[in-house]
ChimeraX commands (.cxc) that place a marker at each C-alpha (Angstrom):
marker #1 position -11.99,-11.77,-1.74 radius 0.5
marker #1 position -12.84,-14.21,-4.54 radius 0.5
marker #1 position -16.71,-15.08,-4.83 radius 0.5
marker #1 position -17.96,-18.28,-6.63 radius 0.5
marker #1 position -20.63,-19.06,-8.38 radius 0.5
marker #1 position -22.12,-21.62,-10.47 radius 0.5
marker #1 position -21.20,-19.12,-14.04 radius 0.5
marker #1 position -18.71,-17.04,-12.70 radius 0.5
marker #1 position -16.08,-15.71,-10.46 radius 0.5
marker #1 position -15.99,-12.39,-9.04 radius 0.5
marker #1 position -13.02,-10.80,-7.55 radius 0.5
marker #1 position -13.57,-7.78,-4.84 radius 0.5
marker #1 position -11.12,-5.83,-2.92 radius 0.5
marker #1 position -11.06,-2.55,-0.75 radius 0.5
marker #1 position -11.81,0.99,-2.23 radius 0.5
marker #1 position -8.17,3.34,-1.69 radius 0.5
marker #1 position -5.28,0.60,-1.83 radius 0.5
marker #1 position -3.15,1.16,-4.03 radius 0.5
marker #1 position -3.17,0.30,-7.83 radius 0.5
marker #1 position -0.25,-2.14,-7.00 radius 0.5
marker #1 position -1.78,-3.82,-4.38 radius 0.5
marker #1 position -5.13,-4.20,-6.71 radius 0.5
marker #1 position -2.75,-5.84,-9.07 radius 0.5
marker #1 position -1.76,-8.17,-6.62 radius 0.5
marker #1 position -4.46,-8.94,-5.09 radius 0.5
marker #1 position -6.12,-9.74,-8.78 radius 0.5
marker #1 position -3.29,-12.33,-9.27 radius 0.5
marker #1 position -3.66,-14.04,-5.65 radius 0.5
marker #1 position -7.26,-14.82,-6.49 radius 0.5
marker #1 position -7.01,-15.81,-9.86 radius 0.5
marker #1 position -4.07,-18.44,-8.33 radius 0.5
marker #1 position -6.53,-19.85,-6.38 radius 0.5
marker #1 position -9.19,-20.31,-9.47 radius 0.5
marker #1 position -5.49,-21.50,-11.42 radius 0.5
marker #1 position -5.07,-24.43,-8.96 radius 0.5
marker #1 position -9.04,-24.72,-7.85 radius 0.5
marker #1 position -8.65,-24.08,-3.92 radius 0.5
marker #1 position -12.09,-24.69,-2.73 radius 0.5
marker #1 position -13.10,-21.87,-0.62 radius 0.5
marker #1 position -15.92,-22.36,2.13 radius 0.5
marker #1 position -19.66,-22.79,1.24 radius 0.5
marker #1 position -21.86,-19.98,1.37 radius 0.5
marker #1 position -25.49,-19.49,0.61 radius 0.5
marker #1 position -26.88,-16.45,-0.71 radius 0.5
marker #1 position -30.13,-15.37,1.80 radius 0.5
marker #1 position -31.95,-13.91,-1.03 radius 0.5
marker #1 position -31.71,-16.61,-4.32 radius 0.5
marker #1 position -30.47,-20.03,-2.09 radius 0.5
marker #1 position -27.88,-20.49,-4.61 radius 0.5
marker #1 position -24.82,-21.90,-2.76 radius 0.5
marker #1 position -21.44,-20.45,-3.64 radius 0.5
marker #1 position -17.87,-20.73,-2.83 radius 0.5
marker #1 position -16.38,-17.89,-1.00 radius 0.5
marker #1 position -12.55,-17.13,0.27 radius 0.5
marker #1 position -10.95,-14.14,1.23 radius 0.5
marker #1 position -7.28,-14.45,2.52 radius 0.5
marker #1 position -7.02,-13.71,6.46 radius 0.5
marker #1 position -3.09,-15.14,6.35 radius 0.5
marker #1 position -0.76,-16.86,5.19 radius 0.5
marker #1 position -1.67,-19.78,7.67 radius 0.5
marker #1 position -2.91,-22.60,4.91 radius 0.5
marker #1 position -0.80,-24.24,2.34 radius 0.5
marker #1 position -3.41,-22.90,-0.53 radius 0.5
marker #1 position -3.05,-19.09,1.26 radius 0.5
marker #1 position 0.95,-19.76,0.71 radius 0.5
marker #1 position 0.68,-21.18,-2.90 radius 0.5
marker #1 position -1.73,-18.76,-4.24 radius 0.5
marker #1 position 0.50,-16.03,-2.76 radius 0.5
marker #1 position 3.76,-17.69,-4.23 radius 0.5
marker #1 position 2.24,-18.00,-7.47 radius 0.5
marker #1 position 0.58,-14.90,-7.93 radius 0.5
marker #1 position 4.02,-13.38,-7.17 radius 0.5
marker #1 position 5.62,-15.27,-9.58 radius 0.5
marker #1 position 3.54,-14.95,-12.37 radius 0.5
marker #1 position 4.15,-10.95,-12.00 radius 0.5
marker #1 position 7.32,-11.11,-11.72 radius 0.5
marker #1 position 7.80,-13.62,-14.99 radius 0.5
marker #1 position 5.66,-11.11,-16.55 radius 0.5
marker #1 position 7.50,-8.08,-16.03 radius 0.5
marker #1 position 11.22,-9.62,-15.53 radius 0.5
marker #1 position 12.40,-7.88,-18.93 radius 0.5
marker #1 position 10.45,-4.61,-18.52 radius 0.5
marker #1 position 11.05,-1.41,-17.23 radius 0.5
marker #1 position 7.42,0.08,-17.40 radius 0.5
marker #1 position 4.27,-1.37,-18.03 radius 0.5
marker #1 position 3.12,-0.52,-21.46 radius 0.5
marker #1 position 1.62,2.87,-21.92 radius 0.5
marker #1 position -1.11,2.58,-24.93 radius 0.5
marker #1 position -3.47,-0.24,-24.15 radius 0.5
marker #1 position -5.25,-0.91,-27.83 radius 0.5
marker #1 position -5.34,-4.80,-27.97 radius 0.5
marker #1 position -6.09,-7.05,-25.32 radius 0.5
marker #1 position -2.85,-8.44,-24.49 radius 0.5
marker #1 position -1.79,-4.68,-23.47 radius 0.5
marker #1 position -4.76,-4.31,-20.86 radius 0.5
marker #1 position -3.91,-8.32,-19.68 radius 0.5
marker #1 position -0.57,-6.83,-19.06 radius 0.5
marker #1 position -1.73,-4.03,-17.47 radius 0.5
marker #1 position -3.60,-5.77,-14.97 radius 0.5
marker #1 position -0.81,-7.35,-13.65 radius 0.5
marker #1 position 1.40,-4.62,-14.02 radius 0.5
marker #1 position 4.54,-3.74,-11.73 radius 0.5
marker #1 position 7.95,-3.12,-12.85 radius 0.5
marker #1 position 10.39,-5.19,-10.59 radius 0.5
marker #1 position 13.83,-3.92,-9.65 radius 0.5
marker #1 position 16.54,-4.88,-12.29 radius 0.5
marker #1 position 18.46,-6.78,-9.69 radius 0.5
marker #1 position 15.50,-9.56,-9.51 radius 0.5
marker #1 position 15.40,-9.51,-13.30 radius 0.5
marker #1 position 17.80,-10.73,-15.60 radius 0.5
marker #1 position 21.34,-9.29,-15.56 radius 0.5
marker #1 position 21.16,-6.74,-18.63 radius 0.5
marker link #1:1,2 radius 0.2
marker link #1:2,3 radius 0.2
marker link #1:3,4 radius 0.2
marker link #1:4,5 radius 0.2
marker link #1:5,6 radius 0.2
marker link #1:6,7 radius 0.2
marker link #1:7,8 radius 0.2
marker link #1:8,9 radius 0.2
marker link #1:9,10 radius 0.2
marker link #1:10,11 radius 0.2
marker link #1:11,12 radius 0.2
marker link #1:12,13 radius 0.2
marker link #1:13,14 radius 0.2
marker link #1:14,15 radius 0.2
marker link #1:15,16 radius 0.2
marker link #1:16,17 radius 0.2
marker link #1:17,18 radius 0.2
marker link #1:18,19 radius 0.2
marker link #1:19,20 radius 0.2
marker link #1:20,21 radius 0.2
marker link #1:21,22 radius 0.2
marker link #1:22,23 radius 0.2
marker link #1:23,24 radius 0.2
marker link #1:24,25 radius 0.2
marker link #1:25,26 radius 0.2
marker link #1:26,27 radius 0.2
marker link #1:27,28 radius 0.2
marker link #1:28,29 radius 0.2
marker link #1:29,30 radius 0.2
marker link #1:30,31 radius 0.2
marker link #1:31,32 radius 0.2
marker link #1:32,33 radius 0.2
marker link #1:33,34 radius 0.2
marker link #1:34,35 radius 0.2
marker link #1:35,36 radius 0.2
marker link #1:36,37 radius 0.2
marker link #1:37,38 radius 0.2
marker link #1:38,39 radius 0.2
marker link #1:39,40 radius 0.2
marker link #1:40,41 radius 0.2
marker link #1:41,42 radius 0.2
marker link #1:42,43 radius 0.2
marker link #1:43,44 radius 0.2
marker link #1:44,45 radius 0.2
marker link #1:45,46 radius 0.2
marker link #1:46,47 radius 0.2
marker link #1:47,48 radius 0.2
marker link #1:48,49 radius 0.2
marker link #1:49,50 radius 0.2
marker link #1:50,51 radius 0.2
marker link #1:51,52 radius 0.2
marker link #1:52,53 radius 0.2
marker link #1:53,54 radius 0.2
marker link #1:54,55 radius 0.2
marker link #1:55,56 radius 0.2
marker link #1:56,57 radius 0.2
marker link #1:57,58 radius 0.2
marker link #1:58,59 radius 0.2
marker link #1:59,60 radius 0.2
marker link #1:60,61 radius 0.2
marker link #1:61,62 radius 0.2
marker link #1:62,63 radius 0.2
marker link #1:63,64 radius 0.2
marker link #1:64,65 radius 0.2
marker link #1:65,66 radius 0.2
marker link #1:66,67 radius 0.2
marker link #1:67,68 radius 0.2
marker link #1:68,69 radius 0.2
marker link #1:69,70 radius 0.2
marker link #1:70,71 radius 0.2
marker link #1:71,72 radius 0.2
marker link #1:72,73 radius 0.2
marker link #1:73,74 radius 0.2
marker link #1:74,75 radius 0.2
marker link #1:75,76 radius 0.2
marker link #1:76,77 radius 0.2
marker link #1:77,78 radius 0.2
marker link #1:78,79 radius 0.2
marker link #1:79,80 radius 0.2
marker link #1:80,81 radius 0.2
marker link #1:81,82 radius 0.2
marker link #1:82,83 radius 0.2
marker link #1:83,84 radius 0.2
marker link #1:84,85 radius 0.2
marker link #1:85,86 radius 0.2
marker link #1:86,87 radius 0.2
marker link #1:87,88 radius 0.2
marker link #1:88,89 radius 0.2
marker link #1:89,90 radius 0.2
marker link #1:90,91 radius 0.2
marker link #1:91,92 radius 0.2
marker link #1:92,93 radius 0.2
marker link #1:93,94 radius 0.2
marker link #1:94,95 radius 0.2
marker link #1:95,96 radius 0.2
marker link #1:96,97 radius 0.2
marker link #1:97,98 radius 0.2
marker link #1:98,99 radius 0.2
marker link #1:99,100 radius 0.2
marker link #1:100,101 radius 0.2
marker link #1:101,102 radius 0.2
marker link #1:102,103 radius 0.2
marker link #1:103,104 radius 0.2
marker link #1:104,105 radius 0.2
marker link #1:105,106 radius 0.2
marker link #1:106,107 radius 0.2
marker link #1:107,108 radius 0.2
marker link #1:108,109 radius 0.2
marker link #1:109,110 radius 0.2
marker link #1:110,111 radius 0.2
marker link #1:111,112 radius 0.2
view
């Protein structure tokens, strides 16, 4: 689920899926910040602030199919050339690449 507000966006998903599915989920949402899919209006009870909320229920919109395409391709661009994600995470790049990271099987990779 992807909450909106005014300064920020905050991503939230379930306690005990798996790392992989975090991962994935992390990259669905931030496809729908990517292409700005406007999620439904909300307004917090205790400050009024309105906010935009979405949380996917299905594949059953064209911005539930496109943020799910595009989150799965940007991990698989990502990781096309790598067997593991990287192991020491010093600089930022290494824990951006973390967050999205999966190894995918050689044969959807390039041919090595």
């Amino acid at each position: 689920m992807r909450l909106e507000t005014h300064t920020s966006d905050m991503i939230f998903y379930a306690q005990g899926i798996s790392v992989n599915h975090q991962r994935h989920i992390l990259a669905h949402e931030l496809s729908h910040v990517y292409c700005d899919h406007p999620g439904r209006l909300v307004v917090d009870s205790d400050t009024g602030e309105v906010v935009r909320a979405s949380g996917r229920t299905g594949y059953s919109t064209g911005e539930e199919r496109e943020a799910e395409i595009m989150a799965s391709l940007v991990r698989r661009r990502i990781y096309q050339d790598r067997d593991a994600p990287p192991r020491h995470l010093e600089t930022s790049p290494a824990r951006w690449d973390a967050l999205f990271a999966q190894p995918f099987p050689t044969a959807w990779g390039r041919g090595r």
